[in-house]
GUKE-345853 format. One record per residue (C-alpha): x negated, y negated, z negated; residue number from 0; residue in three letters. Coordinates in pm, 1 decimal. Layout:
// residues N
pt X = X	Y = Y	Z = Z	k = NUM	r = ala
...
This chain:
// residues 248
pt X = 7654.2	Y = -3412.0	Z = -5637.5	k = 0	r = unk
pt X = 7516.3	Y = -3686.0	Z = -5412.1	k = 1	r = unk
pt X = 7528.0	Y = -3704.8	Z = -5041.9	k = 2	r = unk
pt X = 7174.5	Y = -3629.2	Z = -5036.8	k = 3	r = unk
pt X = 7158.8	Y = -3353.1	Z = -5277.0	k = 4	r = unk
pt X = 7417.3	Y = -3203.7	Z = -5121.4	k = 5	r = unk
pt X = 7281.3	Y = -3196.2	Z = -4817.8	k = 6	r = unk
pt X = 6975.6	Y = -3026.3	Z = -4960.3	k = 7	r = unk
pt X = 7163.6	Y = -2776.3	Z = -5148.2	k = 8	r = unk
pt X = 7349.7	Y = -2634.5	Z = -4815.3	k = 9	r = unk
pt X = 7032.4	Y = -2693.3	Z = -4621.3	k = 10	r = unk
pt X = 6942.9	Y = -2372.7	Z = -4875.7	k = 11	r = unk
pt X = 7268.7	Y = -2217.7	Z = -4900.4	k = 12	r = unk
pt X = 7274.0	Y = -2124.7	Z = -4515.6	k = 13	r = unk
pt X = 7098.2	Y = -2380.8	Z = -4224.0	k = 14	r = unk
pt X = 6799.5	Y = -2197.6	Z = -4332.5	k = 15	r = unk
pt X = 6906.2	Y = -1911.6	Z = -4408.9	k = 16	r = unk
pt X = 6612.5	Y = -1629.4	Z = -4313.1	k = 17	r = unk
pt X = 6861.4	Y = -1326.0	Z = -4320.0	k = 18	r = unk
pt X = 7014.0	Y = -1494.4	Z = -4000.1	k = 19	r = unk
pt X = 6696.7	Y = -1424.6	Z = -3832.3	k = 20	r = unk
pt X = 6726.8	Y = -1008.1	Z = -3948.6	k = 21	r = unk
pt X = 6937.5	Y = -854.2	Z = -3690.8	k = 22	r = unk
pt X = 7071.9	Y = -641.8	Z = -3959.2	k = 23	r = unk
pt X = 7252.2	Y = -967.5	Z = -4084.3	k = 24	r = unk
pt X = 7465.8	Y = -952.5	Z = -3786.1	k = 25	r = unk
pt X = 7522.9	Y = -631.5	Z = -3763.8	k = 26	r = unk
pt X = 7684.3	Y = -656.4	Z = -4110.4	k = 27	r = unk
pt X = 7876.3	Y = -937.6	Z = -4001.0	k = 28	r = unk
pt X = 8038.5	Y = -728.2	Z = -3711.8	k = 29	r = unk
pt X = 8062.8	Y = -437.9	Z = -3910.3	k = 30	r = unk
pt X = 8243.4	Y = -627.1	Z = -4205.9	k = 31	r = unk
pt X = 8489.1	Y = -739.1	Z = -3928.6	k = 32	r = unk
pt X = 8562.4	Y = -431.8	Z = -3841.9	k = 33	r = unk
pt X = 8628.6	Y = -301.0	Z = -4126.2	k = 34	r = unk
pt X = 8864.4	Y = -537.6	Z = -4250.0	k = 35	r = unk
pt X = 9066.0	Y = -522.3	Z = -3922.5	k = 36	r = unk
pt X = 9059.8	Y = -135.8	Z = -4041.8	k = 37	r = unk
pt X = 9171.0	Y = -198.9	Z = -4343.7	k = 38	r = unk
pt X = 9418.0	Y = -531.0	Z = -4304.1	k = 39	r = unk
pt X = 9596.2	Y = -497.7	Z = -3933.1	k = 40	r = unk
pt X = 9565.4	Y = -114.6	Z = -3817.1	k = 41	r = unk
pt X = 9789.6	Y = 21.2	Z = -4092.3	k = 42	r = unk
pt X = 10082.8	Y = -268.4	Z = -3984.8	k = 43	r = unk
pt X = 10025.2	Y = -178.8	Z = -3616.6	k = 44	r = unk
pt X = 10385.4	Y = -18.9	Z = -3573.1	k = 45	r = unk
pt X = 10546.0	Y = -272.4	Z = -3810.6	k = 46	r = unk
pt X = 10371.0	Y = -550.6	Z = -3566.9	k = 47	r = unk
pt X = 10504.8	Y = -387.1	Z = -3214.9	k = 48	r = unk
pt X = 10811.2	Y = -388.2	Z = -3406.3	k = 49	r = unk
pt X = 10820.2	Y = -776.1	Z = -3485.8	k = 50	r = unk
pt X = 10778.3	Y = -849.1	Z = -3157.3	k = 51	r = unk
pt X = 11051.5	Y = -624.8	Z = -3016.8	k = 52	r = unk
pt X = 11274.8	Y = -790.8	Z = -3233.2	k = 53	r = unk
pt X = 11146.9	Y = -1108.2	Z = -3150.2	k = 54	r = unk
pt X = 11193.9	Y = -1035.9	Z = -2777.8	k = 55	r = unk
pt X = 11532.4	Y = -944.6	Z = -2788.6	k = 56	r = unk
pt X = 11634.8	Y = -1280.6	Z = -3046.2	k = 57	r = unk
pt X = 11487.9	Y = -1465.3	Z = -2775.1	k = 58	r = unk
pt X = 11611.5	Y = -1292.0	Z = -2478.1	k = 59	r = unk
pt X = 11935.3	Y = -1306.5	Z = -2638.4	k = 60	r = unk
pt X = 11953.1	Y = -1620.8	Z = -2685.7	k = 61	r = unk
pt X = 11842.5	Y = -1734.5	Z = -2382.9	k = 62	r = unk
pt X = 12146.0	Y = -1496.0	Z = -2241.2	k = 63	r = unk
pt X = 12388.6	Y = -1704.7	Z = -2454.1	k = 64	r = unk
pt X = 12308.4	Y = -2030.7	Z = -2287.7	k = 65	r = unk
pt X = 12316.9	Y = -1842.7	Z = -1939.4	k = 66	r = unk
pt X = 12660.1	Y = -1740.8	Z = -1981.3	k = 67	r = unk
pt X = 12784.4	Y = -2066.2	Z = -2144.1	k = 68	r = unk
pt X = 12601.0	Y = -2237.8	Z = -1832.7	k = 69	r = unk
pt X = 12763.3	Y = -2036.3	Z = -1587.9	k = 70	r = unk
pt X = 13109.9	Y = -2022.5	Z = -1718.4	k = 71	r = unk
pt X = 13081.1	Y = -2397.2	Z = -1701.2	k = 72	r = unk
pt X = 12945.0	Y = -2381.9	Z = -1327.6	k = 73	r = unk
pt X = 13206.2	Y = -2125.8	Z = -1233.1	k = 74	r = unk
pt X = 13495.0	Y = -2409.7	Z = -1346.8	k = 75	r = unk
pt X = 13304.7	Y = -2688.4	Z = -1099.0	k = 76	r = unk
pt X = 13312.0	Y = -2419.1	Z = -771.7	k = 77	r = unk
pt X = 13665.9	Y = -2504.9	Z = -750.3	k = 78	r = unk
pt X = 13562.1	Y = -2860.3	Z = -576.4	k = 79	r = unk
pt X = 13193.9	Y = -2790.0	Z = -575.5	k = 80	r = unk
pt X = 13065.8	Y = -2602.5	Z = -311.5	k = 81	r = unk
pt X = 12678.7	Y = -2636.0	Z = -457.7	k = 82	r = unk
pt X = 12779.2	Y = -2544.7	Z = -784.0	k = 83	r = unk
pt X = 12921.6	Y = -2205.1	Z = -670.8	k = 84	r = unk
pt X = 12590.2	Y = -2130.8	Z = -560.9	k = 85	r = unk
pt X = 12394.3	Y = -2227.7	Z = -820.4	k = 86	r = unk
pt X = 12646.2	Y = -2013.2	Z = -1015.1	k = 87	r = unk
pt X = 12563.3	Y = -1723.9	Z = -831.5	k = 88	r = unk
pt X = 12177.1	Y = -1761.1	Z = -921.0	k = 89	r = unk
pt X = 12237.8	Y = -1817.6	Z = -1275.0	k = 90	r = unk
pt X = 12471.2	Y = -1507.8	Z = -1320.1	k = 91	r = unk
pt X = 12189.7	Y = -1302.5	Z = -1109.8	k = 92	r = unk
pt X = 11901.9	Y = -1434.3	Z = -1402.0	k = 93	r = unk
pt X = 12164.7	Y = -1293.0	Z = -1684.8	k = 94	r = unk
pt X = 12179.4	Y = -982.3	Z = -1498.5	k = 95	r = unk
pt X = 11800.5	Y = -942.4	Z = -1480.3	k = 96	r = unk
pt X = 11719.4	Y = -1085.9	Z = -1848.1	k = 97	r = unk
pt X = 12002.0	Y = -844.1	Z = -1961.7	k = 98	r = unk
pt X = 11789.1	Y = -528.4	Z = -1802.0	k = 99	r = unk
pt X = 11504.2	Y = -647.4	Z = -1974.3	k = 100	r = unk
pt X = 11702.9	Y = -600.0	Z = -2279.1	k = 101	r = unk
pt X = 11723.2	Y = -229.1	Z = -2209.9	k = 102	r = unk
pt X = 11395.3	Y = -202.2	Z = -2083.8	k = 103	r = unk
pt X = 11217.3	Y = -343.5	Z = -2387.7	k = 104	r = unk
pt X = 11234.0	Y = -30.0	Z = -2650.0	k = 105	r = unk
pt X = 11113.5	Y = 223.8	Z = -2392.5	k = 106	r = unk
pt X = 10849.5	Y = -30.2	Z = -2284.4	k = 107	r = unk
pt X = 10700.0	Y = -2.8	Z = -2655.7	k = 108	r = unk
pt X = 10764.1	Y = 340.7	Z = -2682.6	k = 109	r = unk
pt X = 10529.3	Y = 426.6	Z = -2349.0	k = 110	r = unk
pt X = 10276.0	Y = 178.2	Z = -2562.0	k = 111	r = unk
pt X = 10004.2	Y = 376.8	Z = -2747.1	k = 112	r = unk
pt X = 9826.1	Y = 304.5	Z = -3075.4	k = 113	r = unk
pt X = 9484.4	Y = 309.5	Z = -2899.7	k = 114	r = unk
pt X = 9585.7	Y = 61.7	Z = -2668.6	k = 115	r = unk
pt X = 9709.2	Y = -158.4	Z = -2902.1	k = 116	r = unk
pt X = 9399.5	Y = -133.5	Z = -3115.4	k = 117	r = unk
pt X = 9180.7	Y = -256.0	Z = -2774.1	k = 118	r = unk
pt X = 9492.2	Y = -552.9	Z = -2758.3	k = 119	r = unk
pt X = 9359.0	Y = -608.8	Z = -3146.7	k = 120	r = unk
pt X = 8985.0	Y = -617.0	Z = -3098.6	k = 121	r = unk
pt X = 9054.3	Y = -860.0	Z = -2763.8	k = 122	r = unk
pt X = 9250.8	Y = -1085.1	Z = -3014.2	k = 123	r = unk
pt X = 8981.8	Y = -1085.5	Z = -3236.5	k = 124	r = unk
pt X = 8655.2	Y = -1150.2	Z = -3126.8	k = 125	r = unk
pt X = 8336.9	Y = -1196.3	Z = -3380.8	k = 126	r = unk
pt X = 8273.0	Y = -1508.8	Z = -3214.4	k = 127	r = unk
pt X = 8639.1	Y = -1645.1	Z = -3428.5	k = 128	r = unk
pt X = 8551.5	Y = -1536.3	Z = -3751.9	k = 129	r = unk
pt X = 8161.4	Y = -1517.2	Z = -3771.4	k = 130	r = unk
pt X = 7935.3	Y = -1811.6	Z = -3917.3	k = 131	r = unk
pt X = 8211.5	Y = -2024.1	Z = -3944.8	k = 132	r = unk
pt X = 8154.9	Y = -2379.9	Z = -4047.4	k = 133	r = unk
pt X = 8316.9	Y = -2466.9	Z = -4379.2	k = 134	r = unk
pt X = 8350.6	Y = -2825.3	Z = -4356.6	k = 135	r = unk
pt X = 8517.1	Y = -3129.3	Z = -4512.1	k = 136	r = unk
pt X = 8680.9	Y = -3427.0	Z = -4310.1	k = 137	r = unk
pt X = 8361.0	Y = -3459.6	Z = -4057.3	k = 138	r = unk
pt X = 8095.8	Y = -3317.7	Z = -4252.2	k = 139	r = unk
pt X = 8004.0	Y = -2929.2	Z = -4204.5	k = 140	r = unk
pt X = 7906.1	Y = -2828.0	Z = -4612.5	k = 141	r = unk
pt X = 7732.7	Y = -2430.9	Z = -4457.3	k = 142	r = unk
pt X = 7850.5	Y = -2145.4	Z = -4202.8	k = 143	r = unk
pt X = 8033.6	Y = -1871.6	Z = -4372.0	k = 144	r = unk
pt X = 7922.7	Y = -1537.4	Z = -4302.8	k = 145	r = unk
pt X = 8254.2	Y = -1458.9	Z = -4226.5	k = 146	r = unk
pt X = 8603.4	Y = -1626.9	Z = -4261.7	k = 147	r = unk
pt X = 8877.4	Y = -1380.3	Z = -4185.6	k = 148	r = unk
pt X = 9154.7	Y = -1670.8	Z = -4183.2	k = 149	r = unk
pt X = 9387.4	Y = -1562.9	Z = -3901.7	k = 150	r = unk
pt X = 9588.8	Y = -1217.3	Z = -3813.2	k = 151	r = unk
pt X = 9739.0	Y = -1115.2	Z = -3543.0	k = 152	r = unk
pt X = 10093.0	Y = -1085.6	Z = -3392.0	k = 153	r = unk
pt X = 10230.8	Y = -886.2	Z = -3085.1	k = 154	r = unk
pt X = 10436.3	Y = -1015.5	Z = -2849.4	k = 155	r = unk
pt X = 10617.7	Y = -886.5	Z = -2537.7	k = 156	r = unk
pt X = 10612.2	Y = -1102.8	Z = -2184.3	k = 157	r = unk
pt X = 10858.8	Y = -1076.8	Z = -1928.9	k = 158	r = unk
pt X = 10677.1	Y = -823.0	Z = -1760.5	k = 159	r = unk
pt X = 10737.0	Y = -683.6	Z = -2035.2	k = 160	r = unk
pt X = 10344.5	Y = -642.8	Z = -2145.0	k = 161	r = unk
pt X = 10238.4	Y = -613.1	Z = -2511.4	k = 162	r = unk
pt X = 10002.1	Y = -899.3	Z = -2592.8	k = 163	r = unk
pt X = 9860.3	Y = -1057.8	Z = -2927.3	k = 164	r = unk
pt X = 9765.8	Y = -1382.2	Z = -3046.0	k = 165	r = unk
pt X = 9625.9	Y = -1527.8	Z = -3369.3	k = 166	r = unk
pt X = 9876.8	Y = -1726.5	Z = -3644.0	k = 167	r = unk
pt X = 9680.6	Y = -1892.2	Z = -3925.7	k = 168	r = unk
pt X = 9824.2	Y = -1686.9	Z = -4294.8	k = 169	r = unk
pt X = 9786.4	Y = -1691.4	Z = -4617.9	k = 170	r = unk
pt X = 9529.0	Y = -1355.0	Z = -4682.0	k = 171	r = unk
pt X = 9204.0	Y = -1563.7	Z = -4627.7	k = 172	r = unk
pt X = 8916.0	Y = -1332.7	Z = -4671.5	k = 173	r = unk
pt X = 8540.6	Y = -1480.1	Z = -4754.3	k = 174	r = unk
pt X = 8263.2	Y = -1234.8	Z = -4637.3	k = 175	r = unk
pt X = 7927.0	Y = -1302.3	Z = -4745.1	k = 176	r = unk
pt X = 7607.4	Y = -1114.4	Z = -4634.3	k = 177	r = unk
pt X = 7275.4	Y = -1084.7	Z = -4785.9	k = 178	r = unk
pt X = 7005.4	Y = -860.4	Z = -4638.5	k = 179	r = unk
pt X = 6690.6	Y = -1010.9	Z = -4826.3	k = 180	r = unk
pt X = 6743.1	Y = -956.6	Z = -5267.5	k = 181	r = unk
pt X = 6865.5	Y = -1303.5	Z = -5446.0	k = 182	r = unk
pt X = 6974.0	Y = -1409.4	Z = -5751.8	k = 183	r = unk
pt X = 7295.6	Y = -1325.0	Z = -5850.7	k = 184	r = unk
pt X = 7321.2	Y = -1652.7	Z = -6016.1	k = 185	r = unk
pt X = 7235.5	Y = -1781.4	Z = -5680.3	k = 186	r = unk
pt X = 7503.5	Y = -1591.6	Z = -5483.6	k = 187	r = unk
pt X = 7794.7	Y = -1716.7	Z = -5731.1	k = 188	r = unk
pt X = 7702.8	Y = -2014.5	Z = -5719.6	k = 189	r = unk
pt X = 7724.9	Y = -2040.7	Z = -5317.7	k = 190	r = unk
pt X = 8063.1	Y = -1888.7	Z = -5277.6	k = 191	r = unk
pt X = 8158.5	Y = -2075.2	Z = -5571.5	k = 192	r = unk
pt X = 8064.6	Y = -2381.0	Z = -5391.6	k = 193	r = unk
pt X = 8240.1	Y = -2251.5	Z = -5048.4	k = 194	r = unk
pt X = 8519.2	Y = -2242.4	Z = -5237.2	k = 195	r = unk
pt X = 8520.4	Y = -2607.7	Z = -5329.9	k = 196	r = unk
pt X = 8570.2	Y = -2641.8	Z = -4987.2	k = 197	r = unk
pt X = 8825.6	Y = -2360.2	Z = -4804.0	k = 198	r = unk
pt X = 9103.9	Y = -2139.9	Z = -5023.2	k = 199	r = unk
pt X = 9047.4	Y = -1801.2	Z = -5014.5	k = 200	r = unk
pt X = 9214.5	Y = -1478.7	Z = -5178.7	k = 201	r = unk
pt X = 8960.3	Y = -1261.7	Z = -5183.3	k = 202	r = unk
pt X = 8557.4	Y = -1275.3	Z = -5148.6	k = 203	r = unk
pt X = 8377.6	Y = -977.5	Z = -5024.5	k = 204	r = unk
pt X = 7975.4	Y = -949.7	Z = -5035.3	k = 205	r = unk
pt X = 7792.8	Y = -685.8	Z = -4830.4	k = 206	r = unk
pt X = 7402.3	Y = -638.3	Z = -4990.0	k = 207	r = unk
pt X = 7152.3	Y = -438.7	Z = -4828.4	k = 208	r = unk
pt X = 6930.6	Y = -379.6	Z = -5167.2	k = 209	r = unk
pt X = 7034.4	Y = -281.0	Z = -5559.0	k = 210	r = unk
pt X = 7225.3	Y = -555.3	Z = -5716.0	k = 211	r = unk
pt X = 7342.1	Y = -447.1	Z = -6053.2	k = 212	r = unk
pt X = 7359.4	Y = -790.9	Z = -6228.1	k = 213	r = unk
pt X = 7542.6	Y = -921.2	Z = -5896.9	k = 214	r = unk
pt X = 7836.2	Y = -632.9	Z = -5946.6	k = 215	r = unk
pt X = 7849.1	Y = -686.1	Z = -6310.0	k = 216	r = unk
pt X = 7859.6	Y = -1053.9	Z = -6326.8	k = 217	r = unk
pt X = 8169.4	Y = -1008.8	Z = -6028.8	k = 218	r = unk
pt X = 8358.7	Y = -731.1	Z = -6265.6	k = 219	r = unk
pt X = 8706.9	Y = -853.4	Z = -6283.6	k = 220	r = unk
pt X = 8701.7	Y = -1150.9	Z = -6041.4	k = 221	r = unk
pt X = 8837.1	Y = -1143.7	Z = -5674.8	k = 222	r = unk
pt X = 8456.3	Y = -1122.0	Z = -5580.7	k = 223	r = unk
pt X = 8405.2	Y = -748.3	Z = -5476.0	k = 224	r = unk
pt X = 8059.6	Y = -587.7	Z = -5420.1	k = 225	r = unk
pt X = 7984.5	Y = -297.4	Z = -5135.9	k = 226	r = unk
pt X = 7646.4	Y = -185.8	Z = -5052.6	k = 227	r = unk
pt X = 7540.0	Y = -102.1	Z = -4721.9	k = 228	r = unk
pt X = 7448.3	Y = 251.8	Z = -4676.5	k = 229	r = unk
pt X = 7507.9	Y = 590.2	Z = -4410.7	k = 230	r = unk
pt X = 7862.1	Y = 461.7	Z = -4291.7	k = 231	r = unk
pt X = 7710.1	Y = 131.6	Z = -4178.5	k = 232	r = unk
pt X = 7400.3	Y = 293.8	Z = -4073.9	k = 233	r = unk
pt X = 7612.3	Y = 487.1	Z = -3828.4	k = 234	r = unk
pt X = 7828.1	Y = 237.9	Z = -3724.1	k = 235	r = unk
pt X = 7488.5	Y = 73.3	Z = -3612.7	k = 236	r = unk
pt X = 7427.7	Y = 370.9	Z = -3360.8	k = 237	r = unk
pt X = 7651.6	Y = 314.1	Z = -3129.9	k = 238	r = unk
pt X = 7631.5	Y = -72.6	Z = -3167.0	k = 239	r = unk
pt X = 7283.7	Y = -174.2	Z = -3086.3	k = 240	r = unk
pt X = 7288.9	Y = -48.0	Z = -2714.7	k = 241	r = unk
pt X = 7247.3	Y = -338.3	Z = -2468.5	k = 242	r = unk
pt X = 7526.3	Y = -439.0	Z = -2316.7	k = 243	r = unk
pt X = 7465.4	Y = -785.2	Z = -2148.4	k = 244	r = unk
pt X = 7457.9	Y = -760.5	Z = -1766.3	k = 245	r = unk
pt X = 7139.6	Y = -969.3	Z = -1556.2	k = 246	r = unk
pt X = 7202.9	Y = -1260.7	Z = -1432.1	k = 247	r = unk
C-alpha cells in the first residue's frame, strides 16, 4: 500500500469516522473500559495489595541491611571520631523507624478496603489513557483505536504507609473497537486486521449497537469476540450522562 493510499484508507478507517460524532460512541468506549477493569484487575485486587506488601517489606528490608552494615561501620570510627558517633546515632534512629514500618505494614493493608482500592483503580486509570489511542508507526499515526487496554495496574505502599497504584506496560493487550452506525463486516476485519499490522494484541473485542450476524460468524473461532450493546449498557448510561463539569 502506498503512502498515499494509505493515507486514504485510515482517513476512512477512523479521522472521519461519523460514530465519533454519536455520543453513544463514547459512552461505549467508557463503558467497555469499565468493564474490562471488571473483568481483568478487580478479581486480582487482593493478590495486587499483596504484591505490594511484599514488595514493601523486600525493599524496606533491604534498605535495613545497608543501615545496619552502615552503622556498625560508623560505630567502629566513634572511637576517634567524634562526628561519626553522631551520625551513628541518626542512622541507628532511621533503622529503628524503618523497622516499625515493618510491623506497621500488614495492619496498614488490612484497615484498607476493597472499595477504596477500586476508587485507587479507576484514579489509575483514566479513559483519557486508553481511549482513541493513536496506533502509529515510527512518526506516522496509521488511526485512533477505540480503545487500547495496554497497561495494568500495580499497588504500592509509601512510607506513610498509603496504598497507591501506577500503570506497568504487560503483555494482555486488549483491542476494543466500537461501531454505533451498521458496516460491513468485511469492512470491520479488515480495519482491526490492519491495526494489527501495526500494535500486538491478544485479544480484540467489538461492541455493535445494531444486528451483526455475518460480523459474529465470520469472528467464530478467532480472538475477535462480538458483544452487542443492550439493557446492561443502557443502564450503565443512567447514571453516566449527568453533567459533571463545573463553570468556569
Amino acid at each position: 500500500m502506498t503512502r498515499s493510499s494509505q493515507q486514504t484508507y485510515i482517513q476512512r478507517l477512523g479521522f472521519q469516522d461519523q460514530d465519533r460524532a454519536n455520543p453513544r460512541h463514547g459512552l461505549a468506549c467508557e463503558y467497555l473500559l469499565d468493564r474490562l477493569i471488571e473483568q481483568n484487575v478487580f478479581p486480582n485486587l487482593q493478590e495486587l495489595k499483596a504484591n505490594a506488601i511484599k514488595s514493601f517489606l523486600n525493599y524496606k528490608t533491604e534498605e535495613i541491611k545497608d543501615l545496619n552494615y552502615k552503622y556498625k561501620n560508623l560505630e567502629y570510627q566513634s572511637k576517634w571520631n567524634a562526628s561519626a558517633s553522631e551520625e551513628a546515632e541518626h542512622v541507628i534512629n532511621t533503622v529503628n523507624e524503618q523497622t516499625l514500618l515493618l510491623s506497621r505494614v500488614h495492619q496498614a493493608a488490612e484497615n484498607i478496603s476493597e472499595s477504596e482500592m477500586k476508587q485507587i483503580i479507576h484514579k489509575t486509570m483514566p479513559p483519557s489513557q486508553f481511549i482513541s489511542v493513536p496506533i502509529t508507526s515510527g512518526k506516522f499515526v496509521n488511526g485512533f483505536a477505540d480503545l487500547l487496554l495496554n497497561q495494568s495496574p500495580y499497588f504500592y505502599f509509601d512510607d506513610d504507609l498509603s496504598l497507591k497504584s501506577d500503570l506497568r506496560h504487560n503483555y494482555l493487550n486488549i483491542l476494543g473497537e466500537i461501531k454505533i452506525t451498521p458496516e460491513p463486516a468485511e469492512n470491520v476485519i479488515q480495519q482491526i486486521a490492519f491495526y494489527r499490522e501495526f500494535v500486538n494484541v491478544s485479544e480484540v473485542i467489538i461492541l455493535i449497537d445494531y444486528d451483526a450476524p455475518q460480523l459474529k460468524r465470520m469472528t467464530e473461532g478467532s480472538d475477535i469476540k462480538v458483544y452487542r450493546l443492550g439493557a446492561k449498557f443502557d443502564k450503565w448510561c443512567s447514571t453516566k450522562t449527568q453533567s459533571i463539569t463545573e463553570e468556569f
